[in-house]
C-alpha positions in Angstrom: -99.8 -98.7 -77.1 -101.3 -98.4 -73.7 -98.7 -99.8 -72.1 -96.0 -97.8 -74.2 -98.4 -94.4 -72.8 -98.2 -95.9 -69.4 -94.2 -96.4 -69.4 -94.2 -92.6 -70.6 -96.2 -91.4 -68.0 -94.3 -93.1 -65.4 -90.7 -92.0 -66.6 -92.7 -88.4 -66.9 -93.7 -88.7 -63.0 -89.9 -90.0 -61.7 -88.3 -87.5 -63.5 -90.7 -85.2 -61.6 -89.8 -86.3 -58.6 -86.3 -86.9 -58.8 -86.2 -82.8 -60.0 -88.6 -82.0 -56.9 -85.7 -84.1 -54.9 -82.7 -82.1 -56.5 -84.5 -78.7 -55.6 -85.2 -79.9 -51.8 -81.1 -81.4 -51.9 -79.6 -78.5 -53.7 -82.4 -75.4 -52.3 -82.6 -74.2 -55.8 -83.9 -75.0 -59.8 -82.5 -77.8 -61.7 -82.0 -75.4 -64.3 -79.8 -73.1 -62.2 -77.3 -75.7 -62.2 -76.3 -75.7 -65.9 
């Protein structure tokens, strides 16, 4: 279980950064792209 916690923690924190990426690529909210 606590590696199963620390797998979900980590896809938690990449998808973090891969939004703060979009925002710095795109200049705006994920969200305002749908």
């Amino acid at each position: 279980k606590i590696q199963l916690t620390k797998n979900v923690r980590c896809s938690e924190v990449m998808e973090n950064v891969i939004e703060r990426g979009l925002i710095e690529l795109t200049g705006e909210l994920p969200e305002n792209r749908s």
